[in-house]
C-alpha positions in Angstrom: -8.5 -23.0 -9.2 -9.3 -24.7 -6.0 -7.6 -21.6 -3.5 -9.5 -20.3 0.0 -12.0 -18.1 -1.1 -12.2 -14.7 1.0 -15.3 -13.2 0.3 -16.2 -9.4 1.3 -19.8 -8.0 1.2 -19.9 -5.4 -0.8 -19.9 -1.9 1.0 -22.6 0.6 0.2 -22.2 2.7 -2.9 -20.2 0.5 -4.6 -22.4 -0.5 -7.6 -23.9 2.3 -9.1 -27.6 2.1 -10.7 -26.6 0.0 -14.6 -29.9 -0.1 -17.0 -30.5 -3.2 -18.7 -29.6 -5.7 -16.0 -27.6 -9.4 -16.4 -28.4 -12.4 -16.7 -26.0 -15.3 -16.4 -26.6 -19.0 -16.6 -24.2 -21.1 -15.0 -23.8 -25.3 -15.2 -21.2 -26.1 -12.9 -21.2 -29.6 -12.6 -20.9 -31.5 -10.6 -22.4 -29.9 -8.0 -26.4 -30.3 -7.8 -27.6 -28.8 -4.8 -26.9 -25.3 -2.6 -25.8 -22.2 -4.3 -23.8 -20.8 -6.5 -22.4 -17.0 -5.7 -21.2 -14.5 -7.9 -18.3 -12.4 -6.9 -16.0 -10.2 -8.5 -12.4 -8.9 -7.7 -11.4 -5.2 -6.3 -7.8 -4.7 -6.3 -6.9 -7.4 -3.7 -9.9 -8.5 -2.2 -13.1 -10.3 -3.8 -16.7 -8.9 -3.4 -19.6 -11.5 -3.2 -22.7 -9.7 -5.2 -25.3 -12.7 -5.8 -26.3 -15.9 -5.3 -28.4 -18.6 -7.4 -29.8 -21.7 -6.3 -28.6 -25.1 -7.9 -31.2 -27.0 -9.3 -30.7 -31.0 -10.1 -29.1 -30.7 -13.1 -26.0 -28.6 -11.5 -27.7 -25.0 -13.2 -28.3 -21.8 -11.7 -28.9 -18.1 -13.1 -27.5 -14.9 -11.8 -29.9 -12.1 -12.4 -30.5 -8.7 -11.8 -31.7 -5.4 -13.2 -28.9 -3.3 -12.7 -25.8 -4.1 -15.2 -22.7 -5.2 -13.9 -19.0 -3.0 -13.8 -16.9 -4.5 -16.3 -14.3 -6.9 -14.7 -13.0 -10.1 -13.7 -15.9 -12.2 -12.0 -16.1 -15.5 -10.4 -18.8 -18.1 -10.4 -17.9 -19.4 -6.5 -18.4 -23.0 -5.4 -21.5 -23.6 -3.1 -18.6 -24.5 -0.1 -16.7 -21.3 -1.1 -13.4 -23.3 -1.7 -12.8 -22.3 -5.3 -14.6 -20.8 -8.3 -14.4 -20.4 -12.2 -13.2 -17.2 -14.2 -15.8 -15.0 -16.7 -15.5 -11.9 -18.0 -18.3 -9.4 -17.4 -18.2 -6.2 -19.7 -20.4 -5.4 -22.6 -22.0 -8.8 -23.0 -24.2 -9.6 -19.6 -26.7 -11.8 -20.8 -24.6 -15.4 -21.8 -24.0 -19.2 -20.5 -21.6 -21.2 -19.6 -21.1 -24.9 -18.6 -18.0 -26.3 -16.9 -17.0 -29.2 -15.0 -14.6 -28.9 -11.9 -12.6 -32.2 -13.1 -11.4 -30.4 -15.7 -12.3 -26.1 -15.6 -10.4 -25.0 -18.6 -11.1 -27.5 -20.7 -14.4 -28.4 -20.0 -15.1 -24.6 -20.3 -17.9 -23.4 -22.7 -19.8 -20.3 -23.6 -23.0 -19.2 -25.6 -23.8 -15.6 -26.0 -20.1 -14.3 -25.2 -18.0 -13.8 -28.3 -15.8 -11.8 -25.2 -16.0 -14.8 -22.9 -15.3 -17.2 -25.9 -11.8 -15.6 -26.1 -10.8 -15.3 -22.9 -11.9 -19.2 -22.7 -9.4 -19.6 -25.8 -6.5 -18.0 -23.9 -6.9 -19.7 -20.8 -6.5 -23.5 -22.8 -3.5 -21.8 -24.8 -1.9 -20.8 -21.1 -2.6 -24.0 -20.0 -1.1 -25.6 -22.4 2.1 -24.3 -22.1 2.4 -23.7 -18.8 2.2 -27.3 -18.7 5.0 -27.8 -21.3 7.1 -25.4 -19.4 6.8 -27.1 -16.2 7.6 -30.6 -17.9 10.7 -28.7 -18.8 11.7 -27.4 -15.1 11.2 -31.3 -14.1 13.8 -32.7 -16.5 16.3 -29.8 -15.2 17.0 -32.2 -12.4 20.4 -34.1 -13.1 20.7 -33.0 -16.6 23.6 -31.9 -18.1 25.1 -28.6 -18.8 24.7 -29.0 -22.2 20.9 -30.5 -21.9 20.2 -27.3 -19.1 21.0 -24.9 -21.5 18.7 -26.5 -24.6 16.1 -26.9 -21.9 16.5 -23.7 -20.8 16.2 -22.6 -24.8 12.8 -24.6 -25.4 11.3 -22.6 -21.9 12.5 -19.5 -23.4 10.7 -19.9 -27.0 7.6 -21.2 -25.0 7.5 -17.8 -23.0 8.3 -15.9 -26.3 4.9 -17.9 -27.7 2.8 -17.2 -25.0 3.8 -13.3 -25.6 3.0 -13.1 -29.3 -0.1 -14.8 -28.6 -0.9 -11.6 -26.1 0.4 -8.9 -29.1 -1.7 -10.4 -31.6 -4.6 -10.5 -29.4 -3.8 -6.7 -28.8 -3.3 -6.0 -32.4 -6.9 -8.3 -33.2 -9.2 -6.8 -30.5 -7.4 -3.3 -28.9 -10.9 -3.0 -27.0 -11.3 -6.7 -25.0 -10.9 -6.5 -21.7 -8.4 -9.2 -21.6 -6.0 -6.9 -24.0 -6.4 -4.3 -20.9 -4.9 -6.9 -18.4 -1.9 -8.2 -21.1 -1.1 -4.4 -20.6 -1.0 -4.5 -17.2 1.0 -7.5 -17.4 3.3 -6.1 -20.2 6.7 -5.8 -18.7 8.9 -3.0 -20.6 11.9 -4.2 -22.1 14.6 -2.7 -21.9 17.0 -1.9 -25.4 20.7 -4.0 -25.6 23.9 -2.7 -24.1 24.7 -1.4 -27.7 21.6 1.1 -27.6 22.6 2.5 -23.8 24.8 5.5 -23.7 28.5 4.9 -24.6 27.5 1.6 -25.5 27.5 -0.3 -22.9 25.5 -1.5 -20.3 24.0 1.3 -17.9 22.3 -0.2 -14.8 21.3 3.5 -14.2 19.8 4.2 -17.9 18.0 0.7 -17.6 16.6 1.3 -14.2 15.7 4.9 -15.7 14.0 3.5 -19.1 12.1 0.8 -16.8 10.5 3.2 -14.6 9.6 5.7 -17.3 7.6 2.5 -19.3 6.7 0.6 -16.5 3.0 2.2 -17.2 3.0 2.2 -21.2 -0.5 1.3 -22.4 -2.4 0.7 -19.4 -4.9 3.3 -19.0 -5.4 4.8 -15.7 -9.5 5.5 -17.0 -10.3 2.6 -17.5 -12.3 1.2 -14.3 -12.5 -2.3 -15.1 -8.9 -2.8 -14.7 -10.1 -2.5 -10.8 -12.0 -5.5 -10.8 -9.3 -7.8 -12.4 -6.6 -9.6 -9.7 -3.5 -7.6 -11.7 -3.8 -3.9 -11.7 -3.4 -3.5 -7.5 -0.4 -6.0 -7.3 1.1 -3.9 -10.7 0.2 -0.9 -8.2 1.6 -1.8 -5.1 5.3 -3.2 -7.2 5.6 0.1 -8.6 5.6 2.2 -5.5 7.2 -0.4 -3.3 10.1 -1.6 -6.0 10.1 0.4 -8.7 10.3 4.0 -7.0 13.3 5.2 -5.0 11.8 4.9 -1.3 12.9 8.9 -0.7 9.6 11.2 0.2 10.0 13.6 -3.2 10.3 10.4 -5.7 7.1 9.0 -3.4 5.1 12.2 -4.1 6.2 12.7 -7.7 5.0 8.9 -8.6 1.6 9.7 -6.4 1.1 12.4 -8.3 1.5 11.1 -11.5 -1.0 8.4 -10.9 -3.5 10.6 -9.6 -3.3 13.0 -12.5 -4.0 9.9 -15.2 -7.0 8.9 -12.9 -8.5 11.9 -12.2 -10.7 12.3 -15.0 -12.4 8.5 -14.0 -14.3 9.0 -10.3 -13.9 5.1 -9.7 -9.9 4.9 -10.3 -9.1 8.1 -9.0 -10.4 6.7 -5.4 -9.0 3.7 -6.1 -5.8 5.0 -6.5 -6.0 8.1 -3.9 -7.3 6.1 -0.9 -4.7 2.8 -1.8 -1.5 5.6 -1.7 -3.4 7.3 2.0 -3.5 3.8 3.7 -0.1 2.8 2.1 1.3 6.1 3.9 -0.8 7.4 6.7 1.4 5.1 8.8 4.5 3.9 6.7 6.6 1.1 6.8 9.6 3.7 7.0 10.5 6.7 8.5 10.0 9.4 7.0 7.4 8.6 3.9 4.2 10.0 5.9 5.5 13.1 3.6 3.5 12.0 1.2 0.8 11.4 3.2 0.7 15.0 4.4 1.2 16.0 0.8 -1.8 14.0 -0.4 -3.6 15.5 2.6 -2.7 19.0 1.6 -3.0 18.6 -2.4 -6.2 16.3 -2.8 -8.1 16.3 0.7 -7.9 20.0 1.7 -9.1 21.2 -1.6 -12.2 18.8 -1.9 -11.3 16.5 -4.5 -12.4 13.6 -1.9 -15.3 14.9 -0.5 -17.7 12.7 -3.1 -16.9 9.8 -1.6 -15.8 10.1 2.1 -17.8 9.2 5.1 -17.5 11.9 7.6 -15.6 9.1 9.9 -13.3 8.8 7.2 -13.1 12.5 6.6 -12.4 13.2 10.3 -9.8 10.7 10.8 -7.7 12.2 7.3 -7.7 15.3 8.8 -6.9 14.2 12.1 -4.1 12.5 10.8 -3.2 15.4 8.5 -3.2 17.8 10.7 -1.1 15.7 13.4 1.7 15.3 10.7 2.1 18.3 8.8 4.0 20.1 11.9 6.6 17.1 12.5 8.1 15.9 8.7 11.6 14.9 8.9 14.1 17.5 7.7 11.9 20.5 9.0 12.2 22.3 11.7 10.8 21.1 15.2 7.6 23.2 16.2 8.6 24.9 19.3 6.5 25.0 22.4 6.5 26.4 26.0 6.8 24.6 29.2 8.0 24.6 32.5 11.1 22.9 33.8 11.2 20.8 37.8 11.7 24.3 39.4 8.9 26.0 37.8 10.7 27.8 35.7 9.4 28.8 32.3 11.8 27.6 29.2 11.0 26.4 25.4 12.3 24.0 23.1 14.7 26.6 21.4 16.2 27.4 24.6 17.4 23.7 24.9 20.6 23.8 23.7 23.1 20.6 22.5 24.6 19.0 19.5 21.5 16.8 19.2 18.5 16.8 21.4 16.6 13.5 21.7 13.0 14.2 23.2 11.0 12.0 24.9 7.4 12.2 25.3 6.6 10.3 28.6 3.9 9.3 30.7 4.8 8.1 34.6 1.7 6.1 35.0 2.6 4.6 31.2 3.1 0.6 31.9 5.4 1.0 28.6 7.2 4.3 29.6 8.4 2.7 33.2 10.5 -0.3 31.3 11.9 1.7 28.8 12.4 5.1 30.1 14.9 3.5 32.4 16.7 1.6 30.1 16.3 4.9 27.6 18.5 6.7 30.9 21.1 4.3 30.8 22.3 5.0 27.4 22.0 8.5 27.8 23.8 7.8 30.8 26.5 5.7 29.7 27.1 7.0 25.9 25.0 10.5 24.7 25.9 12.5 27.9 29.4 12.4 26.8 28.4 13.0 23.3 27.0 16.5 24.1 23.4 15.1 23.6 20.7 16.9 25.1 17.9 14.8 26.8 14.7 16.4 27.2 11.9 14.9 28.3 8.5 15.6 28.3 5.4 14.5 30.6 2.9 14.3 28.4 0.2 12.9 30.8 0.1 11.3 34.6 0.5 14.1 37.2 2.9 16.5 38.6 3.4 14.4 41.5 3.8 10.8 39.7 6.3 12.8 37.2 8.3 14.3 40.0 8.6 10.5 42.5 9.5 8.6 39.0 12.0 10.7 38.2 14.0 10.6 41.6 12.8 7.1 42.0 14.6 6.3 38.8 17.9 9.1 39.1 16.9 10.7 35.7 19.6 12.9 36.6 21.0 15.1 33.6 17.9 15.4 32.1 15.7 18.4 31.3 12.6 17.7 32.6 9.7 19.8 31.5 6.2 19.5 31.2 3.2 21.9 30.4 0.6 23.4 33.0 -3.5 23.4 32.1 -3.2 26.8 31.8 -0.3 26.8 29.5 -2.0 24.3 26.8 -5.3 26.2 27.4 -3.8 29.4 26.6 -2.1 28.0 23.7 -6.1 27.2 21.9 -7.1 30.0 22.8 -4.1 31.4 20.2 -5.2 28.9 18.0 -2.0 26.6 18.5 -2.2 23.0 18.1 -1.3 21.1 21.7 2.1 19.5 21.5 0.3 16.0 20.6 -1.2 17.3 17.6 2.4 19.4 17.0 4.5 15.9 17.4 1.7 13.4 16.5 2.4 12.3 20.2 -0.5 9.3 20.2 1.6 7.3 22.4 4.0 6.8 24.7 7.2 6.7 25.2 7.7 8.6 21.6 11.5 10.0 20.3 12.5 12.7 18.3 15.5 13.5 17.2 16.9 16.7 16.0 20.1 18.4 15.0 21.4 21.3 17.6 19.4 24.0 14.9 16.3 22.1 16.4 15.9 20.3 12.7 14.1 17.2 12.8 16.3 13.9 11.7 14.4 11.0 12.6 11.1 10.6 14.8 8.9 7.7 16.5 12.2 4.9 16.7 13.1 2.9 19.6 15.9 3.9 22.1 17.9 1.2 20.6 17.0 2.2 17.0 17.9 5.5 18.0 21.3 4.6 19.8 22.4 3.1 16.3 21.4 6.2 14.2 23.8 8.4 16.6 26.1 6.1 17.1 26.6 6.2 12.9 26.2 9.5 12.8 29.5 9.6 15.3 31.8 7.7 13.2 31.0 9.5 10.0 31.7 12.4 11.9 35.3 11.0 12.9 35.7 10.4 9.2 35.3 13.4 8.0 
């Protein structure tokens, strides 16, 4: 219980007028002076919400006329290194008295049948997490033999705790806590014997886990939010459990979203988590899902409740930047002129793969690596049949023209876009070619197949140099 204590103010909006208000009277001993703070979890974070003097007798009372979201809450230690667990749903006016020498035990409620339980779980876990962890201690130089009957009794302890958590289900379907045990429910997955052919079938396992990876948690219910196990159940499923391709991505999003749509609070919860998970994405390739979030639940208003109009401009900004550049469609072509003035486009730019570079000549980053980005072309892609073209993005005609003979970018097609080309282009009503490559820095690489596909974007020239260089040797394979 003693952990660093983050604590968050709460951001506007989040509690919603409650009638009847809460009142909750704490003894914390054995603290006796300062205050006391009330918090609550939300998804990952903790939110502070009140504070209560300390009198002499280590008591204070959290009160307030609004009533509380059901959740998780946390009566915080006046130095904000550790707190004590309550639950906070129907019951908001109760007591409790612990002592810090001993939290679980010492634990007691009045007023909280709710609280009561959860109080009776916690000693239960205690207990044998305690006998469990004996256990792991005598692993240590005992036998074969003795590992495997130790390795029994941990087993049946684990088996305990879990029929303790079905029969709390079975007793009181409605308690908050039975909401969490089915968040923390893992599915199990039938014997060999039961698997097709009858044997065991990593795929039909891995199938069968992901279909009841979700069974019994309900994706309305809001106080799920304010517990510390729904986000990290969140976050495992859509970083572990789901294949990392765009389409699987965007068929899990969707699923989630449709279960949460009908509650305001989860559906936000759940929408905004997925947008910052995939805005910018750890891999290549998975802002798809961003831009189809964008297009499915931004563009048609579901959002607009709750979005600050910074907030709204920067979704769109971002969505519009990335619907025109997704890997596996086509590049958005665009007009420009080449070092002789002469007036080309991207589909005119022929090769077995071109690799564009947006550049900057005045870029501190673009004169390091454009360089070194020449010398592989130089020394490997040329003779590959790769195409470089490179695009000045910002910095002057005249810097663009002394870098490049300063530098021998020889074998290059330089190009770059006049005032008047980009203005005549919004006047059309065509996105510049930042928007049209999400170009919001510099140097940036695309690369794309000679039918002007795109196959990977935004890598380094070295990241880059591998991808070809595999795509090479599967090509001598086949």
């Amino acid at each position: 219980m003693r952990r660093n204590l983050f604590i968050f103010f709460l951001f506007s909006g989040l509690m919603q007028a409650r009638s009847q208000g809460y009142e909750i009277k704490v003894t914390l001993k054995p603290f006796t002076k300062g205050y006391l703070y009330l918090a609550h979890h939300f998804g990952a974070k903790q939110f502070l919400i009140d504070s209560a003097e300390l009198n002499s007798n280590s008591e204070a009372t959290f009160r307030g006329k609004e009533k509380l979201f059901g959740g998780v809450y946390m009566i915080v230690y006046p130095q904000k290194n550790g707190w004590v667990e309550c639950l906070v749903d129907k019951e908001q006016k109760f007591s409790m008295s612990t002592d810090t020498a001993n939290l679980i035990g010492a634990t007691r409620f009045q007023g909280s049948p709710d609280n009561e339980l959860f109080s009776e779980y916690q000693k239960k876990a205690q207990t044998v997490g305690m006998q469990i962890g004996e256990i792991r201690q005598k692993m240590a130089g005992a036998s074969p033999a003795e590992q495997k009957e130790l390795n029994d009794k941990a087993a049946a302890l684990g088996r305990d705790i879990q029929k303790y958590r079905e029969d709390f289900l079975k007793n009181h379907p409605d308690h908050l806590l039975s909401a969490i045990f089915k968040v923390l429910r893992e599915p199990e997955i039938p014997p060999a014997a039961q698997h097709p052919g009858g044997k065991y079938d990593s795929s039909y396992a891995y199938q069968y886990y992901k279909k009841h990876y979700w069974d019994g948690v309900s994706f309305t219910d809001e106080r799920l939010l304010r517990t510390p196990v729904f986000q990290p159940k969140f976050d495992r499923y859509f970083a572990e459990v789901i294949s990392p391709a765009p389409d699987s991505l965007i068929k899990a999003a969707d699923f989630v979203l449709d279960a949460s749509k009908s509650n305001a609070e989860m559906f936000k919860f759940c929408l905004s988590t997925l947008t910052d998970k995939y805005v910018n994405p750890t891999y290549m390739g998975q802002d798809a899902v961003f831009v189809h979030l964008f297009q499915k639940y931004y563009l048609t208003g579901m959002a607009d409740s709750w979005m600050t109009d910074k907030y709204k401009k920067f979704i769109h900004d971002r969505g519009y930047s990335l619907m025109g550049n997704i890997i596996g469609n086509k590049g958005a072509d665009f007009e420009f002129l080449d070092t002789s003035g002469k007036k080309k486009n991207l589909y005119s730019v022929t090769g077995k793969y071109t690799v564009i570079c947006f550049w900057d000549p005045t870029c501190g980053h673009c004169k390091e690596e454009v360089p070194r980005l020449d010398s592989i072309f130089q020394s490997t892609w040329k003779k590959q049949g790769i195409t470089l073209l490179g695009v000045m993005t910002d910095g002057g005609k005249e810097a663009w023209i002394k870098f490049i003979r300063e530098h021998n970018l020889k074998d290059w097609v330089h190009v770059y876009q006049t005032k008047e080309m980009r203005d005549a282009d919004y006047a059309k009503g065509k996105p510049g070619i930042r928007q049209l490559y999400d170009v919001y820095q510099t140097p940036m690489l695309y690369l794309l197949d000679k039918d002007k596909n795109i196959i990977a974007k935004k890598l380094s020239y070295q990241q880059l140099g591998e991808l070809l260089q595999v795509k090479a040797q599967t090509a001598a394979v086949n």
